[in-house]
NUKEZA-432473 format. One record per residue: residue number from 0; x, y negated, z of N, C-alpha, C in turn. Coordinates in steps of 0.1 Angstrom, whole numbers, m for minus. Atoms other than C-alpha are relative to their C-alpha. Layout:
# residues N
NUM X Y Z X Y Z X Y Z
...
END
This chain:
# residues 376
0 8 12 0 0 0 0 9 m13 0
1 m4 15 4 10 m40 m11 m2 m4 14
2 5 15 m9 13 m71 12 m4 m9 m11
3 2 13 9 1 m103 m1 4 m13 2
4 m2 13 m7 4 m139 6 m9 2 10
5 12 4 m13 m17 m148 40 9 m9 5
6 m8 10 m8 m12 m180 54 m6 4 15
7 6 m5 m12 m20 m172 90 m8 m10 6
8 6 14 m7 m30 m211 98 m11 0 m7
9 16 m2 10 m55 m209 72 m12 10 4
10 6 m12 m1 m66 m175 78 m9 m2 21
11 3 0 m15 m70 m186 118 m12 m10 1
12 11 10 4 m90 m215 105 m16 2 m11
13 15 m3 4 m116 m200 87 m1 11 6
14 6 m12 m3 m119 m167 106 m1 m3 16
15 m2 4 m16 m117 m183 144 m20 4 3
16 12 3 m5 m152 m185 145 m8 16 m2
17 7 m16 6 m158 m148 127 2 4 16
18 m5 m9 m5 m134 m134 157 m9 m4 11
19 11 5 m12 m159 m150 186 m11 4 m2
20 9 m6 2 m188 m141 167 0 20 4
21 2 m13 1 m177 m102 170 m2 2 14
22 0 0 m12 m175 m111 210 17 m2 7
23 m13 5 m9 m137 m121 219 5 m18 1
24 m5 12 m8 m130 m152 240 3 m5 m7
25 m5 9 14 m126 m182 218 17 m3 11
26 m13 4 m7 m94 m188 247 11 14 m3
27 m12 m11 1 m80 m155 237 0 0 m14
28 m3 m1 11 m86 m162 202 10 m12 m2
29 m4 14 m6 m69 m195 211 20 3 4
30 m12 m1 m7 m38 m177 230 6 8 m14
31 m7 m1 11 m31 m158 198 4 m6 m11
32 m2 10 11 m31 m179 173 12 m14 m1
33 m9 6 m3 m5 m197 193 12 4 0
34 m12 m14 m4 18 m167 193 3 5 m15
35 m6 m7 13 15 m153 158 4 m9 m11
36 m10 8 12 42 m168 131 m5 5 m16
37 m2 m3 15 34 m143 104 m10 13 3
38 11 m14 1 9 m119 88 3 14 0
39 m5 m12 5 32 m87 83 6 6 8
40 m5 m3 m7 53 m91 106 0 15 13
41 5 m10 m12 56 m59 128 7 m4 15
42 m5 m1 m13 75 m72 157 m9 m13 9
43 5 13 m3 67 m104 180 m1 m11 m6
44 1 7 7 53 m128 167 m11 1 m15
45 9 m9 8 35 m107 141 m14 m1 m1
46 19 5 m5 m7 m111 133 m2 17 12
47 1 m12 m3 m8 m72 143 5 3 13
48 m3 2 m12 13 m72 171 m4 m8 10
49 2 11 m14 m1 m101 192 m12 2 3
50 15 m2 m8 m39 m91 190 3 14 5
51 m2 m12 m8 m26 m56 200 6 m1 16
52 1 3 m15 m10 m70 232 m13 m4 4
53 12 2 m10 m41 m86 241 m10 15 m4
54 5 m14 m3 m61 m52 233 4 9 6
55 m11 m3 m8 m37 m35 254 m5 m4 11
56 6 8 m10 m48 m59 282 m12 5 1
57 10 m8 m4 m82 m49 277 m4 8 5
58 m1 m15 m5 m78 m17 276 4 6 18
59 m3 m1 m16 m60 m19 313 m11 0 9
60 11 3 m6 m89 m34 321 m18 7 1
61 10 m9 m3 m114 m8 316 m15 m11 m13
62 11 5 10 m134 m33 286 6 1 m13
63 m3 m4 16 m133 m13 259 m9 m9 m13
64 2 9 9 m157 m33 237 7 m9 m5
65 m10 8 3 m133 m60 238 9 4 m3
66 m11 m15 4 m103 m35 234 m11 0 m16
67 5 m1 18 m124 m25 200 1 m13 m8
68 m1 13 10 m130 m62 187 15 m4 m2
69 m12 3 4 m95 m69 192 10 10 m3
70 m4 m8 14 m82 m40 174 m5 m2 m11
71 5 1 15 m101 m46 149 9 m18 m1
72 m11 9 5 m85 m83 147 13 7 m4
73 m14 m9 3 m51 m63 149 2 5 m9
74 m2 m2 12 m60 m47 116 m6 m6 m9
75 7 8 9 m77 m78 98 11 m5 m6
76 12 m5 5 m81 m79 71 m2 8 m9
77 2 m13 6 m71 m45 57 8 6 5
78 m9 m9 m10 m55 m16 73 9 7 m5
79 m2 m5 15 m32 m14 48 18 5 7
80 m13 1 m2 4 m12 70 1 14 10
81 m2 m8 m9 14 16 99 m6 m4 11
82 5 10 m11 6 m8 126 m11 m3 m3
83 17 2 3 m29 m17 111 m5 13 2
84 9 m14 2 m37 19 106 m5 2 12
85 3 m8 m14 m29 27 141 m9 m12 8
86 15 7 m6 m53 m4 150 m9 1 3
87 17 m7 7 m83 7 132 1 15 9
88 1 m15 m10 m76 42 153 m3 3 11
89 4 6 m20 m77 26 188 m9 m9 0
90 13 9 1 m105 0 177 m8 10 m4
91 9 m11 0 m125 34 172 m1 5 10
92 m1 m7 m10 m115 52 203 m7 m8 9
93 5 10 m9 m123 21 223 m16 1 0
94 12 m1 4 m153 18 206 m12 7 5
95 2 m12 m3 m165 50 214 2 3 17
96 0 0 m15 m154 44 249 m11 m10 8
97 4 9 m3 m176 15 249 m15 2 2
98 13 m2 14 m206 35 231 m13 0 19
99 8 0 m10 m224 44 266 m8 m10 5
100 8 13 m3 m232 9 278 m7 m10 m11
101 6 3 8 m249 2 246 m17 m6 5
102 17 2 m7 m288 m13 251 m4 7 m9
103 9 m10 10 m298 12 225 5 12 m3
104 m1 m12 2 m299 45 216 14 m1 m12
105 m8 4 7 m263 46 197 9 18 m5
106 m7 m12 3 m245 79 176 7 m4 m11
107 m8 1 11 m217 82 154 m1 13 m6
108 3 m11 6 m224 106 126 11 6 m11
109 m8 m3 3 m196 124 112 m1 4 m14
110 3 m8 14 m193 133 73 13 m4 m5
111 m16 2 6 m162 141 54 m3 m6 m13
112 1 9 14 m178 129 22 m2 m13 1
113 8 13 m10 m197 98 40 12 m7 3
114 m10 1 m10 m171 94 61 m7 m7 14
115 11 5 m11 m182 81 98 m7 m10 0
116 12 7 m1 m214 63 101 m5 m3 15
117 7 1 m14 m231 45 133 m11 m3 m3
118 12 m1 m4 m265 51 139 m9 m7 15
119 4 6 m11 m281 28 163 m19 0 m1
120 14 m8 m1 m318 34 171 m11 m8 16
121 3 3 m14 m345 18 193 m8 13 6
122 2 m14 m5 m350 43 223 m16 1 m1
123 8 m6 m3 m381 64 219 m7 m9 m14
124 6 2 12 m387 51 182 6 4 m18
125 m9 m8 12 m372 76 156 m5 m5 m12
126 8 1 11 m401 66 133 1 m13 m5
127 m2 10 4 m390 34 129 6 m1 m16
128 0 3 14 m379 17 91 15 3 1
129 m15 m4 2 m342 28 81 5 m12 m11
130 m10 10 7 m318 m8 76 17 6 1
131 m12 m2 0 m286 2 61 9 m19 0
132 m10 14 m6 m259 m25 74 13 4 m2
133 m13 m1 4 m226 m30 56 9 m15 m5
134 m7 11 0 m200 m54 53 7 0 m10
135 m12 2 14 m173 m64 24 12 5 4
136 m13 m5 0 m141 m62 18 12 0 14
137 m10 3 m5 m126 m73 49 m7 2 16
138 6 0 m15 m153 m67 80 m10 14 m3
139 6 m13 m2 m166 m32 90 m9 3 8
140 11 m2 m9 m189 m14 107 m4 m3 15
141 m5 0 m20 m175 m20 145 m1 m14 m2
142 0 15 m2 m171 m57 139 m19 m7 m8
143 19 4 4 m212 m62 125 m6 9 14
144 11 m7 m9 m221 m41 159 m7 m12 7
145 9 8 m7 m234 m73 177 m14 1 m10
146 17 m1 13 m261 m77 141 m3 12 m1
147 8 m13 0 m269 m40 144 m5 m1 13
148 8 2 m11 m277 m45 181 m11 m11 2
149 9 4 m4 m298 m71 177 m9 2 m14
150 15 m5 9 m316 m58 144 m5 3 8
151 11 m11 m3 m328 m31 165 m5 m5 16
152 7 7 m15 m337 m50 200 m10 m7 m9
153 10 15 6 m354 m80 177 m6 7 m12
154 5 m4 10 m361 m64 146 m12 13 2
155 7 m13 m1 m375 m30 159 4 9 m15
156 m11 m10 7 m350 m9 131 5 10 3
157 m8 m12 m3 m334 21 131 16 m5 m14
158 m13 4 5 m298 6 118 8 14 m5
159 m11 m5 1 m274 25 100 9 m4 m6
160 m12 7 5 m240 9 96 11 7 m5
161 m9 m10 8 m214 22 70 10 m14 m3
162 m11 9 12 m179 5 57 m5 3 m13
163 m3 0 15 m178 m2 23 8 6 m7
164 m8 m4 5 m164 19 2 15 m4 m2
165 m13 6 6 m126 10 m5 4 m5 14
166 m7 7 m6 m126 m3 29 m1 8 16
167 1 m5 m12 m124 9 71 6 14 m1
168 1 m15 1 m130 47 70 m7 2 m10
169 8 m3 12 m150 50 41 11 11 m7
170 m11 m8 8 m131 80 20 2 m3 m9
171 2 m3 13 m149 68 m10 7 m12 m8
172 m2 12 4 m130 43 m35 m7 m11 m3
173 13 8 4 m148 10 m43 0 2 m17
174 0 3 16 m161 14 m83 m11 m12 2
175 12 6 4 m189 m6 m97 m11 9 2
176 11 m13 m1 m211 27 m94 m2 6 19
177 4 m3 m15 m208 25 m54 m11 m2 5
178 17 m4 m6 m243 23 m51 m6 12 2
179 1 m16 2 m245 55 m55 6 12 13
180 m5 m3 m13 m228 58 m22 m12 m1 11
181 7 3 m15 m255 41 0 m14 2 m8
182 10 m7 4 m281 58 m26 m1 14 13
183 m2 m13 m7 m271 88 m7 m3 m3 18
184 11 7 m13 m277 67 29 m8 3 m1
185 16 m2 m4 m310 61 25 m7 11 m6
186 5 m14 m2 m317 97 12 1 10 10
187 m1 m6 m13 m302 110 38 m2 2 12
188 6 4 m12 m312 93 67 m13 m6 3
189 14 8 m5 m344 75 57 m9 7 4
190 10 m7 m3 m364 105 66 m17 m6 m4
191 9 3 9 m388 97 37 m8 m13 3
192 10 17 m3 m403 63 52 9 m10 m6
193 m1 20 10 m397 23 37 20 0 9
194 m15 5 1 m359 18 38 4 m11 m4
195 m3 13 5 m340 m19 34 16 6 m2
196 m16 0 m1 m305 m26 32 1 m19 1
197 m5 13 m1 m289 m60 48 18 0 m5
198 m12 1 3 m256 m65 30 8 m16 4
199 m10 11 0 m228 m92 40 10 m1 m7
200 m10 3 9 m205 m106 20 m3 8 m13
201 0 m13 17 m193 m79 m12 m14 10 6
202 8 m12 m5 m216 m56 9 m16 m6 m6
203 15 5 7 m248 m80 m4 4 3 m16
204 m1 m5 15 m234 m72 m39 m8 15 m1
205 7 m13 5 m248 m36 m33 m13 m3 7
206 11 m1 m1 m279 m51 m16 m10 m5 m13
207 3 7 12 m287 m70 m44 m4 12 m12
208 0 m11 15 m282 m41 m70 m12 13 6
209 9 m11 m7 m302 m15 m46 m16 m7 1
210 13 1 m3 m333 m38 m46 m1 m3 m15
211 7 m4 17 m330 m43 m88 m2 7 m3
212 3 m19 3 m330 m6 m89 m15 0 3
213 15 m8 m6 m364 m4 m68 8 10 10
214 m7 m9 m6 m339 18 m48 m6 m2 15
215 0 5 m12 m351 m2 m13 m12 m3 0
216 12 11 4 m385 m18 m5 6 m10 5
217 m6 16 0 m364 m49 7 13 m1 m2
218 m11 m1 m3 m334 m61 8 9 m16 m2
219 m10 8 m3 m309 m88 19 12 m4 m4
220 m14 3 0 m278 m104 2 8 m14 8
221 m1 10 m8 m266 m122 29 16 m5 m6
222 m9 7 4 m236 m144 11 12 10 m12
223 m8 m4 13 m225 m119 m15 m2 0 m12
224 3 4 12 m217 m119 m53 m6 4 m10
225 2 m7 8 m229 m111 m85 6 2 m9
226 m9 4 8 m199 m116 m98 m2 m2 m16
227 8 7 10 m212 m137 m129 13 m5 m9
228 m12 3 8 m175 m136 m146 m1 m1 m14
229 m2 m1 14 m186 m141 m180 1 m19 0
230 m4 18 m2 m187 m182 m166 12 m3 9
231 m9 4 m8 m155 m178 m148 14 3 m10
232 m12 m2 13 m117 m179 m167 8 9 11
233 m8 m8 m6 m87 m159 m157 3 1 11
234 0 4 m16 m81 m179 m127 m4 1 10
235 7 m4 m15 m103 m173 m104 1 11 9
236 m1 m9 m11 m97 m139 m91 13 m2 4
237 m8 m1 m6 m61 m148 m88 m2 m9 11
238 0 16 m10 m72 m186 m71 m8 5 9
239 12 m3 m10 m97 m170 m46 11 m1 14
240 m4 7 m9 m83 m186 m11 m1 12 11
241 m4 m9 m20 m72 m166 25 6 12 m7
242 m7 m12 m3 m52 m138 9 m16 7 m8
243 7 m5 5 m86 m126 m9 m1 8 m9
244 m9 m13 12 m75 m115 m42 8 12 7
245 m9 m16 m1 m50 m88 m23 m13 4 8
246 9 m6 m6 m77 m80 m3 m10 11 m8
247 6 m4 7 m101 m70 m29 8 9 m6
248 m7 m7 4 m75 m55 m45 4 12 8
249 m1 m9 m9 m68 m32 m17 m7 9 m1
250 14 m4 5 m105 m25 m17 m6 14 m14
251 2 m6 15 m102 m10 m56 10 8 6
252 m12 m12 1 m69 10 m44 12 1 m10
253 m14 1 8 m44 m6 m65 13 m4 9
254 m17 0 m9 m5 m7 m52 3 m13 m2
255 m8 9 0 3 m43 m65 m9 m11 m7
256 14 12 m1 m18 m75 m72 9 2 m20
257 1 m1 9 m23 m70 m112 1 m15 m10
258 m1 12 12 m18 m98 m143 m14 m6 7
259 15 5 m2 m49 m124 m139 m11 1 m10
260 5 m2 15 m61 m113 m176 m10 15 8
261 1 m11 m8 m62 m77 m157 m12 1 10
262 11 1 m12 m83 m87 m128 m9 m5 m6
263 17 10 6 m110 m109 m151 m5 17 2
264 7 m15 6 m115 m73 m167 m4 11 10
265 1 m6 m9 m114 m55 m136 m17 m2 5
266 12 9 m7 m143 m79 m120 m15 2 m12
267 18 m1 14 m168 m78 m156 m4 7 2
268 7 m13 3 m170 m45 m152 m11 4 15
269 9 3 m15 m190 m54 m115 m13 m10 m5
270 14 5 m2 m211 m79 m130 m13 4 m7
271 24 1 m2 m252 m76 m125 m3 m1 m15
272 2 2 17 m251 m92 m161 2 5 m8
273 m4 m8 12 m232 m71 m184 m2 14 7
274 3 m18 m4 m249 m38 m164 m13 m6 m6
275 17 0 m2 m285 m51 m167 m8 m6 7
276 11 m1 m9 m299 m57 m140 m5 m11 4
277 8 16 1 m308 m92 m145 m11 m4 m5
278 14 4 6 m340 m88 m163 m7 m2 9
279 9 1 m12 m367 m102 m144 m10 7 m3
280 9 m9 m3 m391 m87 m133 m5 13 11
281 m1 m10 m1 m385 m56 m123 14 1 18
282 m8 m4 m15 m366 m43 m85 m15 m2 10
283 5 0 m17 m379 m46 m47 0 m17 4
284 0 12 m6 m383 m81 m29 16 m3 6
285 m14 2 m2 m346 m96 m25 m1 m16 6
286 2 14 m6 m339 m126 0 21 m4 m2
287 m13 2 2 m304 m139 m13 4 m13 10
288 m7 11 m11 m287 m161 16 11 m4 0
289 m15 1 m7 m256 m182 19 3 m19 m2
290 m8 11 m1 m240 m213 23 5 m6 m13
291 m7 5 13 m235 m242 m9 15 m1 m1
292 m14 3 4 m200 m245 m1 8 11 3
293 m8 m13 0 m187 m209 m1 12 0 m8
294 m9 3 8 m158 m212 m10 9 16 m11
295 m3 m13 8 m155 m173 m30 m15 2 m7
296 10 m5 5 m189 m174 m40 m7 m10 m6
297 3 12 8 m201 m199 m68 m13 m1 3
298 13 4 m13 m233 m215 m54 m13 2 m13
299 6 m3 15 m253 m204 m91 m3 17 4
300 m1 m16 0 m243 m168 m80 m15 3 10
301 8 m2 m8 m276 m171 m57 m14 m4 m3
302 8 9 12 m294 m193 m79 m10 6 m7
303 9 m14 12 m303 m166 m102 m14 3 5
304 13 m3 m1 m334 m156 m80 m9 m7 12
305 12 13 m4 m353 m187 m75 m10 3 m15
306 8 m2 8 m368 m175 m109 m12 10 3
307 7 m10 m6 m377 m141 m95 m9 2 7
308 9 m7 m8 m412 m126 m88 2 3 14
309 m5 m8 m11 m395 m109 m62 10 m4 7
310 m11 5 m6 m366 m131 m52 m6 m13 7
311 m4 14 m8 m362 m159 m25 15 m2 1
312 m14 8 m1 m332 m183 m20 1 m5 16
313 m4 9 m14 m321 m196 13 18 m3 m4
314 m14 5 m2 m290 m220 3 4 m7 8
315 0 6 m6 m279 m236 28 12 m17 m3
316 m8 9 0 m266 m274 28 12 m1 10
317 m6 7 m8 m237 m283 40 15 15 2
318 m1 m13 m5 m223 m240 49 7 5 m7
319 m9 m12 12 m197 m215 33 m7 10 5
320 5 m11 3 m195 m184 31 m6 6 12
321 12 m8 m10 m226 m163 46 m6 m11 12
322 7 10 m13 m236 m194 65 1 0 9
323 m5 m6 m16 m215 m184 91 m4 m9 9
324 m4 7 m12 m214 m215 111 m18 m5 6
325 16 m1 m5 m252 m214 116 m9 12 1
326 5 m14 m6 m259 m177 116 m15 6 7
327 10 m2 m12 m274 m178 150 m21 m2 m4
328 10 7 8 m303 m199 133 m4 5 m7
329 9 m2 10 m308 m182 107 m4 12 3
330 2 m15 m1 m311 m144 117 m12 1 3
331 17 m2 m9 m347 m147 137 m7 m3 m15
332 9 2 7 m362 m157 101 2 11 m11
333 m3 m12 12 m341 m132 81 m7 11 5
334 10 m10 m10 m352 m104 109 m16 3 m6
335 14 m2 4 m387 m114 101 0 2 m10
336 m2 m2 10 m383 m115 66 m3 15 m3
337 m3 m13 8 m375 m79 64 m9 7 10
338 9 m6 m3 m400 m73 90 m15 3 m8
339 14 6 14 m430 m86 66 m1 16 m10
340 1 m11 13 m415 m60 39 4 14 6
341 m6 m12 m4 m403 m31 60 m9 6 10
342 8 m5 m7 m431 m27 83 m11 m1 1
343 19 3 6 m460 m45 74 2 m15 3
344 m2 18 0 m467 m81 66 m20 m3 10
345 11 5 m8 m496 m84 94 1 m14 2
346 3 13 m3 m507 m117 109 13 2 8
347 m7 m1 m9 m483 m110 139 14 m2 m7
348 m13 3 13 m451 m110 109 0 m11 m2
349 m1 14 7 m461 m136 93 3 m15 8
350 m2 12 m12 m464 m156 122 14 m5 2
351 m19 m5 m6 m429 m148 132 8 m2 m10
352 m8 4 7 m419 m156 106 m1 m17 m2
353 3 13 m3 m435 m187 101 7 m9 7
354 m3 4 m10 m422 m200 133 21 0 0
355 m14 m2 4 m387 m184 128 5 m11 m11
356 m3 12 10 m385 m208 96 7 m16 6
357 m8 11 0 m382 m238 115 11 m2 11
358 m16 5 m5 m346 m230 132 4 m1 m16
359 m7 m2 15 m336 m226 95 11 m15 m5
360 m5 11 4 m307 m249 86 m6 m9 m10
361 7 4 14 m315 m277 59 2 7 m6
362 m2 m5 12 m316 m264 28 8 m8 m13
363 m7 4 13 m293 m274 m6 m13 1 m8
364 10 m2 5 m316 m283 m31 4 9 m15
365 m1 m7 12 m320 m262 m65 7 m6 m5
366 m17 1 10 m289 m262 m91 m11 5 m16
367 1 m6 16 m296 m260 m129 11 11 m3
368 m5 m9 2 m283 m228 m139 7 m1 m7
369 m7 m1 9 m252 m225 m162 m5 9 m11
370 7 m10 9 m260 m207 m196 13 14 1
371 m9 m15 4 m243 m170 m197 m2 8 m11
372 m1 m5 13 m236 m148 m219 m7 19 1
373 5 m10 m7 m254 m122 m198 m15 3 m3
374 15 2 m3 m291 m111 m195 m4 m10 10
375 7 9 m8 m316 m135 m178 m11 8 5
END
């Protein structure tokens, strides 16, 4: 496996707020960030090394959740070196040490083809709707457990969280045809009732494509792409900001960050447009969410289904990517949202939803679409 560029000041500056969100002390995200010089580094000084002392610390201390979150910093944001591996190893063990004091019924389900899955569940409601929950290229199933614990307290869900192909534990490489991965989720686990899927980041790229199929009755792309490269030039996959490009790259399973001619061609063969699945009409109800100033995700890429029968927009003014920095606000409307389609759109829904609407950040107003060379 490659290194890449990562500036660590950068990388501390737009992910400070992720690593609090997962539940670790903004003062301990505070005390590393003061300590680590470099992203590769394996000794002191190191990204890898310094959230592992403080995981280490935790661990003394008998809080393994924290121990997990900060392993998982320890191998952000791919587990691509010796010292990451063995991260991601002890941000599982922890994990798993942590699993007991859960507020919900919580299993990790083993499969060599799958690879491991967490199953979270509210107690004494098996019959509940099956939301598969997955992340992109760079956040996995242990770092989204706070949003699987409160789907299933707030939502009333039966959650099943999977890495992304190409990325965590997943065995499977990422293609374009990875839907075919979390096709096999929700045959497997939906035990024949209404199934969604909430995707983050790349991970909303397969929600997106699973509710054009008809594959889902709903589904969620909370700040991911459709990668619409027939309007983008060479540049862009190499120009994508925080170490992204190697990331992605990782992702696909190549050894060394490719020509930028190489990676356009790589990315076409992902977009929505030159597969199909842009005719309207046709899929499941899709609620595409994210922030106008994403800075990996062109603010058009979301755009697309304000036309849609079946599509809503929530862009948010002012927000990058996945609308992180207001989140909190938005989740109680998204929740509902997929309550409406996933359980029944009663008065009691609607309400709730209603209501949930107005934390909703402002809104960005509608964009005239660029012409492509894609289906519409």
């Amino acid at each position: 496996m490659f290194t890449f560029p990562l500036d660590c000041r950068q990388l501390f500056d737009e992910r400070r707020r992720q690593f609090a969100g997962w539940g670790i002390p903004r003062a301990v995200v505070a005390r590393v960030e003061r300590r680590v010089e470099d992203a590769w580094r394996d000794g002191p000084g190191g990204w890898c090394r310094e959230w592992s002392v403080e995981a280490g610390r935790a661990e003394a201390g008998g809080r393994w959740l924290l121990a997990a979150h900060l392993h998982g910093a320890a191998c952000f944001p791919v587990a691509n070196t010796p010292g990451r591996r063995e991260a991601l190893r002890r941000q599982v063990q922890c994990f798993l040490r942590a699993a007991g004091g859960f507020p919900c019924h919580f299993q990790r389900l083993e499969s060599a083809e799958l690879g491991p899955l967490h199953l979270y569940q509210p107690r004494g409601a098996d019959a509940a709707p099956l939301l598969c929950l997955s992340g992109g290229v760079d956040t996995g199933k242990i770092a989204l457990h706070r949003l699987a614990v409160w789907l299933v307290r707030l939502g009333g869900f039966r959650v099943l969280a999977a890495d992304m192909p190409g990325t965590g534990e997943n065995p499977q490489r990422l293609t374009r045809d990875a839907d075919g991965y979390y096709r096999q989720l929700l045959q497997g686990f939906g035990g024949g009732g209404r199934c969604g899927m909430l995707g983050v980041s790349f991970g909303g790229y397969w929600a997106a494509k699973l509710a054009l199929a008809g594959d889902v009755a709903a589904a969620v792309d909370l700040g991911g792409p459709l990668i619409g490269v027939e309007e983008l030039d060479a540049g862009y996959a190499a120009g994508l900001p925080n170490g992204m490009s190697g990331i992605v790259a990782h992702a696909l399973g190549w050894t060394e960050m490719p020509p930028p001619d190489e990676a356009l061609a790589m990315l076409r063969r992902f977009s929505l447009r030159r597969q199909g699945w842009l005719t309207p009409g046709r899929g499941a109800p899709l609620l595409a969410v994210n922030g106008e100033a994403d800075p990996y995700v062109p603010a058009w890429e979301s755009e697309v289904f304000r036309a849609w029968p079946q599509g809503e927009v929530w862009r948010f003014a002012g927000l990058g990517h996945c609308a992180a920095e207001r989140l909190p606000w938005i989740l109680p409307a998204l929740s509902a949202w997929l309550r409406t389609h996933l359980i029944g759109n009663s008065a009691g829904n609607r309400l709730a939803l209603q209501l949930a609407r107005l934390l909703l950040p402002r809104q960005a107003p509608p964009l005239s679409l660029p012409m492509a060379g894609g289906s519409r």
